[in-house]
Residue frames as qw, qx, qy, qz and C-alpha x, y, z in Angstrom:
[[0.027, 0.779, 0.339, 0.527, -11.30, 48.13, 174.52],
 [0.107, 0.239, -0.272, 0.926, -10.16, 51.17, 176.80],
 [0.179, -0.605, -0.655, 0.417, -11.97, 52.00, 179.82],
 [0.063, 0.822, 0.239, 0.513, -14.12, 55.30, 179.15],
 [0.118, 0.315, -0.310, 0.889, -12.94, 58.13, 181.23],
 [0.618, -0.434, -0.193, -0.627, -16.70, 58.65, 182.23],
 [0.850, -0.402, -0.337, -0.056, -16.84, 55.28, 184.14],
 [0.732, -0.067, -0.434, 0.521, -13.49, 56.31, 186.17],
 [0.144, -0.610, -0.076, -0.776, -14.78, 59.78, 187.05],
 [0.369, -0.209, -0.664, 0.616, -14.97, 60.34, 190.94],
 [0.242, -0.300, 0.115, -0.915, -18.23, 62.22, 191.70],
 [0.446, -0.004, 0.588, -0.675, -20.89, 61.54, 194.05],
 [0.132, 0.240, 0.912, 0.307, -24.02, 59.53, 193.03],
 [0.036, 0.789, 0.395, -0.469, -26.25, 62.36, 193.23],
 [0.145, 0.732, -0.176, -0.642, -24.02, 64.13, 191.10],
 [0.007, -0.096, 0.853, 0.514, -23.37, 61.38, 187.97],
 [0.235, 0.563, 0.792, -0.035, -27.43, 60.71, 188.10],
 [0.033, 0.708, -0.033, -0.704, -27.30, 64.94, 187.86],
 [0.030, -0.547, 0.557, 0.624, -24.93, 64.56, 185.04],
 [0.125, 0.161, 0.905, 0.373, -26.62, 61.56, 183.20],
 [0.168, 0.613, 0.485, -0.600, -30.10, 63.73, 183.30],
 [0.280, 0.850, 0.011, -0.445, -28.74, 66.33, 181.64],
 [0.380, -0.228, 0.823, 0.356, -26.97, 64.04, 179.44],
 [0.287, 0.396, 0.852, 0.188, -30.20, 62.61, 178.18],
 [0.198, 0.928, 0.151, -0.278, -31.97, 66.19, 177.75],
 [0.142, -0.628, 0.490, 0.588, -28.52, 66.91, 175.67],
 [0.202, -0.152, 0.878, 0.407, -29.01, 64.31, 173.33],
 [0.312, 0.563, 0.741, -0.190, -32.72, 64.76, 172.92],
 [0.097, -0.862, -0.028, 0.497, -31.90, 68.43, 172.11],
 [0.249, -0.503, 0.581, 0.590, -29.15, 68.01, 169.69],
 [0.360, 0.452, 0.780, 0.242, -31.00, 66.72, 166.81],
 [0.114, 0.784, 0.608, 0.049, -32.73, 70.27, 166.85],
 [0.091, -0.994, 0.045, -0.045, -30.60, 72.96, 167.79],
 [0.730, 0.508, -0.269, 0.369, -26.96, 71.49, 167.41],
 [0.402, -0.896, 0.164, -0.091, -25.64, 71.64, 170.80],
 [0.499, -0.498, 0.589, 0.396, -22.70, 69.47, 170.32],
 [0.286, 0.484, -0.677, -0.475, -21.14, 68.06, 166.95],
 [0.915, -0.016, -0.031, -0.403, -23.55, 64.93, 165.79],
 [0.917, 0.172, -0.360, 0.007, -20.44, 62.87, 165.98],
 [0.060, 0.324, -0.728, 0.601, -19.58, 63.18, 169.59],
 [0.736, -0.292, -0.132, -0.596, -23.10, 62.47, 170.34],
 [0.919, -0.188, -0.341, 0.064, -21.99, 58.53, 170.53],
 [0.487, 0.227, -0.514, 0.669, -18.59, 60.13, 173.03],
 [0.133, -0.792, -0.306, -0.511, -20.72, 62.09, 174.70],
 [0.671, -0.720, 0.063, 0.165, -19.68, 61.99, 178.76],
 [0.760, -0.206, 0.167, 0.594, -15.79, 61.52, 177.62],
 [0.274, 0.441, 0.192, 0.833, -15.55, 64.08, 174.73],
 [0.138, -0.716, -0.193, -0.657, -18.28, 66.74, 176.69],
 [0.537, -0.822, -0.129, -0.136, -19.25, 66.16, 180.15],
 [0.782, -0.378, -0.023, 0.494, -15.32, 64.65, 181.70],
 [0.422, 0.352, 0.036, 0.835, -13.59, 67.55, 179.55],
 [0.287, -0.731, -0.301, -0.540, -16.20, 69.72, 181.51],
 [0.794, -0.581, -0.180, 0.015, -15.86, 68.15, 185.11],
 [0.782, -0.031, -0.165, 0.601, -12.28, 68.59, 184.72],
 [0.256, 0.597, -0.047, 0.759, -12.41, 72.54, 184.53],
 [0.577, -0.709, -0.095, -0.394, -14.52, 72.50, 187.85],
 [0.873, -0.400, -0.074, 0.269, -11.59, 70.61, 189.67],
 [0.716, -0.133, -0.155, 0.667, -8.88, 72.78, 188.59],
 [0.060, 0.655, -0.043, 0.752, -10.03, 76.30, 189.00],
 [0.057, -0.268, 0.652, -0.707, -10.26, 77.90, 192.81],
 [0.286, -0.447, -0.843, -0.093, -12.29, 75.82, 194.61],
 [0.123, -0.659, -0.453, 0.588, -13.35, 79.14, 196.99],
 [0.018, -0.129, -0.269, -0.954, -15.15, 81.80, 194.14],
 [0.315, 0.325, 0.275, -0.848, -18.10, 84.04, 194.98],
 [0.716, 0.551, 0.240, -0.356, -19.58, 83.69, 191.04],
 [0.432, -0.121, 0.771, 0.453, -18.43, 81.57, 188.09],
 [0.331, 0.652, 0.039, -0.681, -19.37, 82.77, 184.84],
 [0.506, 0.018, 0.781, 0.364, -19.46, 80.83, 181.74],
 [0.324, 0.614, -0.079, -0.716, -19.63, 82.63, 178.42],
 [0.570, 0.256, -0.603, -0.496, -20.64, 81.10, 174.78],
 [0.438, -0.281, 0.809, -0.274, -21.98, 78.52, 177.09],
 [0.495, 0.220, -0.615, -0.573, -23.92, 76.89, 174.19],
 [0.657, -0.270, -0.530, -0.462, -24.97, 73.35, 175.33],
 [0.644, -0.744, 0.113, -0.137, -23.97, 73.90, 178.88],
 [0.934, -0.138, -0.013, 0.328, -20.29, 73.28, 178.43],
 [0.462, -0.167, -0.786, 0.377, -18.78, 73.68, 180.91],
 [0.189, -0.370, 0.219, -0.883, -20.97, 76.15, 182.51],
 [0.749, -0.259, -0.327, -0.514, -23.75, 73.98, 183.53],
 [0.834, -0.136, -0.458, 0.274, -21.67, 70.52, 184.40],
 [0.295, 0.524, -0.406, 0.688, -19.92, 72.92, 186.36],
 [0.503, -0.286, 0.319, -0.751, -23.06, 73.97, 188.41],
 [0.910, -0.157, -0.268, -0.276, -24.16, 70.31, 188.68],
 [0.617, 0.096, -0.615, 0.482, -20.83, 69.15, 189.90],
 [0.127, 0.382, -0.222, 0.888, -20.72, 72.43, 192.43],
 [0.438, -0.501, -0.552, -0.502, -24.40, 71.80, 193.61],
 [0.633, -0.726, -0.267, -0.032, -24.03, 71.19, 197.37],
 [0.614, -0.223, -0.364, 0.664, -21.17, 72.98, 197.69],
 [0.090, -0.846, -0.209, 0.482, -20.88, 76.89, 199.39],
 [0.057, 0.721, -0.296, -0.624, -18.75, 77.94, 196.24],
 [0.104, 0.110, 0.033, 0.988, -19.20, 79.23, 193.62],
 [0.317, 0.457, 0.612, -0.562, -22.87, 80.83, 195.43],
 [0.598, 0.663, 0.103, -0.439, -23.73, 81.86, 191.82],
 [0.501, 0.046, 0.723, 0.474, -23.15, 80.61, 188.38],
 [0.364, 0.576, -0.092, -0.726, -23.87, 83.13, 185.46],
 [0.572, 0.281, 0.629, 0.444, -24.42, 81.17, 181.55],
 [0.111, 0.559, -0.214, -0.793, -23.75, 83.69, 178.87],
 [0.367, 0.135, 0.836, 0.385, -25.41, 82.78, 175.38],
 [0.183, 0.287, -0.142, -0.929, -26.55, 84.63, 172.60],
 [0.189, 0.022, -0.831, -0.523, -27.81, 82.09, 170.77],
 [0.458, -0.290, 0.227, -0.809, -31.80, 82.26, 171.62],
 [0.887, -0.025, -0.390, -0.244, -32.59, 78.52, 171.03],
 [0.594, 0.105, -0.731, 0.320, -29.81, 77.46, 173.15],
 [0.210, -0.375, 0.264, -0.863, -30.84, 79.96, 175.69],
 [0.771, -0.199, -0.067, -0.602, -34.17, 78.24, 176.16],
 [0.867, 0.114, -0.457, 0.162, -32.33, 74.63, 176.07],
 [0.353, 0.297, -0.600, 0.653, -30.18, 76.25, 178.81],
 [0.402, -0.258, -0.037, -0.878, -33.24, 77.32, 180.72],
 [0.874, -0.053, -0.424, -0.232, -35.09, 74.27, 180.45],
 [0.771, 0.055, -0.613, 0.163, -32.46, 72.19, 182.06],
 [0.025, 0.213, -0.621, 0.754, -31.72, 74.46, 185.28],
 [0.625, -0.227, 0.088, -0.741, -35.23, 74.20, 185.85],
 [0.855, 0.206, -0.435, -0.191, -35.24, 70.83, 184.85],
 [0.588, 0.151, -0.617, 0.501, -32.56, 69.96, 187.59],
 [0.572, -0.722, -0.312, 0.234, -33.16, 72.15, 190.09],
 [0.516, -0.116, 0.039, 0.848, -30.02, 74.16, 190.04],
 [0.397, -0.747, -0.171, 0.504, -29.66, 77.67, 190.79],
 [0.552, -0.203, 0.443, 0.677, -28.41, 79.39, 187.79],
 [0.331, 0.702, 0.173, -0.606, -29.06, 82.52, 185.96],
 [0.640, 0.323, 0.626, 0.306, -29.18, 82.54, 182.09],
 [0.179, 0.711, 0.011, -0.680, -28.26, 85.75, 180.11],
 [0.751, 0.252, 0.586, 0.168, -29.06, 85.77, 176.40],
 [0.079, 0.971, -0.073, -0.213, -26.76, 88.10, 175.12],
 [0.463, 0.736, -0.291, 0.400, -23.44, 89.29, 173.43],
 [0.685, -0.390, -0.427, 0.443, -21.11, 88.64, 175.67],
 [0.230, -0.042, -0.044, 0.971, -19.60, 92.48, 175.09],
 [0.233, -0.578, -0.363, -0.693, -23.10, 93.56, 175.16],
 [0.612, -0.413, -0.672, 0.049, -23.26, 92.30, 178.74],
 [0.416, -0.842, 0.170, -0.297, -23.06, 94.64, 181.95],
 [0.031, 0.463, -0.815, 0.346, -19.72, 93.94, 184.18],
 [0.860, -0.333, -0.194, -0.334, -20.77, 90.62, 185.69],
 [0.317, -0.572, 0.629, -0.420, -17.58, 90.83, 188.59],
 [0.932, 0.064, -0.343, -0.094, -16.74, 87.13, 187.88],
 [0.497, -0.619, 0.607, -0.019, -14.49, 85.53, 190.23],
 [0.502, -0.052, 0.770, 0.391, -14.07, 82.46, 187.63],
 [0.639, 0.497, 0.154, -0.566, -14.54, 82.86, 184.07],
 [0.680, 0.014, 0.694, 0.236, -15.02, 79.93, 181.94],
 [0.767, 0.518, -0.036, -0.378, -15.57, 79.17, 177.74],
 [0.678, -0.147, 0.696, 0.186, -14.59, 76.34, 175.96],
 [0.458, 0.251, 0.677, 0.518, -14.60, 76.00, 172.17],
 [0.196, 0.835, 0.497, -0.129, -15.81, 79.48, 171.45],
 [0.288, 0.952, -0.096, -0.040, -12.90, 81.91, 170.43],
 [0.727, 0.361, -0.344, 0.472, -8.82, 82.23, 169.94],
 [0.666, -0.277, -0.421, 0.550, -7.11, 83.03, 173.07],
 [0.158, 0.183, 0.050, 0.969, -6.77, 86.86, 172.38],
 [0.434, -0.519, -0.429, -0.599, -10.54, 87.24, 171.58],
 [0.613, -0.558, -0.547, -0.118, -11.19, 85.49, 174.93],
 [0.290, -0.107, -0.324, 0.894, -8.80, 87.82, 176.96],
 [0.114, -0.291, -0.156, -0.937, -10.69, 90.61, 175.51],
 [0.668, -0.550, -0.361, -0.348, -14.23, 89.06, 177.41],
 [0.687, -0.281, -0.429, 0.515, -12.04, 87.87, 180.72],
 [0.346, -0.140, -0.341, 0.863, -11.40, 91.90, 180.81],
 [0.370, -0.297, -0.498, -0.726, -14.89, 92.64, 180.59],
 [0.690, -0.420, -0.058, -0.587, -15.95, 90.83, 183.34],
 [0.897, -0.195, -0.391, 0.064, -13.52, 89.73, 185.28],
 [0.276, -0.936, -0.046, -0.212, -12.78, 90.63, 188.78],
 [0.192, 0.733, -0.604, 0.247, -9.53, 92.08, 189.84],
 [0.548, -0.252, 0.729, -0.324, -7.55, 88.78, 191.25],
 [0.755, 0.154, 0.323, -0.549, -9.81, 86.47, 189.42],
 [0.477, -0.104, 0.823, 0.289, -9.28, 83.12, 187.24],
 [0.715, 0.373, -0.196, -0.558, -10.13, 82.51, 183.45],
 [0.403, -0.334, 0.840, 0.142, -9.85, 79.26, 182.73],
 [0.657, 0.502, -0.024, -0.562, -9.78, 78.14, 179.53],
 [0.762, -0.099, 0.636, 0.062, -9.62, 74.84, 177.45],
 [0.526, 0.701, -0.251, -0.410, -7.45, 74.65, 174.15],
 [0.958, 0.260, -0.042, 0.115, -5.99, 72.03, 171.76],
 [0.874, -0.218, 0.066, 0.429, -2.95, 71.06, 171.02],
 [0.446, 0.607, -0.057, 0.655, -1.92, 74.41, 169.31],
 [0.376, -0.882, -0.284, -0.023, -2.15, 76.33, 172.77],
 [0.469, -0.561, 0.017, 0.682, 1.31, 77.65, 172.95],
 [0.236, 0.473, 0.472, 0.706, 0.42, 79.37, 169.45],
 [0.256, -0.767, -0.491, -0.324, -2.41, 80.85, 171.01],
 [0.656, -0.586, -0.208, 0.429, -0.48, 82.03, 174.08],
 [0.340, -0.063, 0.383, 0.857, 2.21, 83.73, 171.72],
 [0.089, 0.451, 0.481, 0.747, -0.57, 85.64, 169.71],
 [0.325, -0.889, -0.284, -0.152, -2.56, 86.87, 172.73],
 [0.729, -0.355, -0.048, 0.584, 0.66, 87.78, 174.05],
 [0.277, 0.236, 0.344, 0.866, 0.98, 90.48, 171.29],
 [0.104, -0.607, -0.223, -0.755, -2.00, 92.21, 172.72],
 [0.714, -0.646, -0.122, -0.239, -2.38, 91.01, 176.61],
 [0.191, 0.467, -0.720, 0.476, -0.33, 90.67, 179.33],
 [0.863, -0.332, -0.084, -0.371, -0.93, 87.62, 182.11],
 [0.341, -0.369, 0.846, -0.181, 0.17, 84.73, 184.02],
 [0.830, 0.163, -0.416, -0.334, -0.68, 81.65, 182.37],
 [0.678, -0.245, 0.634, -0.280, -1.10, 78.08, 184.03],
 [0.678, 0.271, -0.518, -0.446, -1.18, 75.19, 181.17],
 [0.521, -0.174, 0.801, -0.239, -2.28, 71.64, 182.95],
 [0.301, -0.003, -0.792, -0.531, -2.78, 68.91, 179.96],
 [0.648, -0.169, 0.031, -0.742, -6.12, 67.76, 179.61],
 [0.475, -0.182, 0.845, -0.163, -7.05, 64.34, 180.75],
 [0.733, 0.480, 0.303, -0.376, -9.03, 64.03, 177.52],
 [0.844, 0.422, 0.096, 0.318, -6.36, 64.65, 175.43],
 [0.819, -0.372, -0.032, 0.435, -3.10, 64.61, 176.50],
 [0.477, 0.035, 0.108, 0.871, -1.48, 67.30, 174.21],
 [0.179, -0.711, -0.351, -0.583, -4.32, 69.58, 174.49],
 [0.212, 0.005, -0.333, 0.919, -4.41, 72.31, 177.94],
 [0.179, -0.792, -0.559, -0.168, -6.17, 74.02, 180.08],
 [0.391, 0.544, -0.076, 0.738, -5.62, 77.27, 180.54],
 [0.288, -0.860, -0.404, 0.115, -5.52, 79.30, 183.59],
 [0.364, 0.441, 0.011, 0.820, -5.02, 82.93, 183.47],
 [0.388, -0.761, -0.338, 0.396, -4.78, 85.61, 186.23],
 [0.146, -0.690, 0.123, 0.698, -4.01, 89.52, 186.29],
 [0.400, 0.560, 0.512, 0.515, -5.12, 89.92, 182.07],
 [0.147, 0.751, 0.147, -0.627, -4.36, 93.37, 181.00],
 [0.717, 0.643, 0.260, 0.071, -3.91, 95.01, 178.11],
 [0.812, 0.024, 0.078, 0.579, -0.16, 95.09, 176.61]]
């Protein structure tokens, strides 16, 4: 049987007891308000948190505020701030989420940890500029869609960095037709033909 990904993860013990917390508050949760897909539940650290941990290691490790929109059950906005915890960057972490149940579920757990971390329960295009130096989302729109938020609220300079599947040079090609950027694509460690994106200097074509 393959070694899980989880158990070869390199973080602190402070910060896997962090992560296995809010693990167990994830799985308590999900039954009620669908934060992940009931049949990742039993993957849960490999498929959510390590796909999560991985975005925090390859965006800039020096940003002011990291933003994480459709952050739904904290992924990756949360694991971010849990990895991030004792370090000086990013000083703020923003979760974006309309959804009001998850909102509360997002809530809960910062308290619940400790962590620093604001919660807005909104539209993301409803949102005031929120002068991100990183801005994250993971499973939440096609590549275009998520330009369109990245230039919303994301400061000149600044990183989006998004995770997509294995179609991601599709997705590249079709936001291409309305955006102009630099694009980064580093495979994921979850799954090899799948990508994470990083994008810098998004305008509009």
């Amino acid at each position: 049987m393959a070694r899980s990904l989880w158990a070869d993860l390199i973080v602190s013990c402070e910060t896997r007891h962090m992560l296995d917390s809010f693990a167990v508050r994830v799985a308590k949760w999900n039954p009620t308000i669908n934060l992940v897909s009931k049949g990742s539940v039993r993957n849960l650290m490999d498929r959510h948190f390590v796909d999560s941990v991985q975005l925090s290691e390859l965006a800039p490790v020096k940003c002011d505020h990291w933003v994480d929109v459709g952050s739904g059950g904290g992924f990756p906005g949360l694991v971010v701030a849990i990895c991030r915890h004792n370090s000086a960057f990013p000083s703020r972490v923003t979760l974006v989420e309309s959804d009001q149940r998850k909102a509360v579920f997002l809530r809960e757990s910062v308290r619940e940890l400790g962590l620093s971390v604001d919660v807005i329960s909104e539209r993301i295009d409803k949102v005031q500029f929120l002068a991100a130096d990183v801005l994250s989302a993971r499973a939440l729109a096609p590549l275009a869609t998520l330009c369109e938020y990245a230039s919303l609220h994301l400061k000149a300079g600044g990183t989006a960095v998004f995770p997509k599947g294995e179609n991601y040079q599709s997705e590249v090609t079709e936001a291409l037709v309305r955006w102009r950027f630099s694009v980064v694509a580093t495979p994921s460690v979850t799954e090899p033909k799948a990508a994470i994106l990083l994008l810098k200097d998004i305008t509009h074509a």
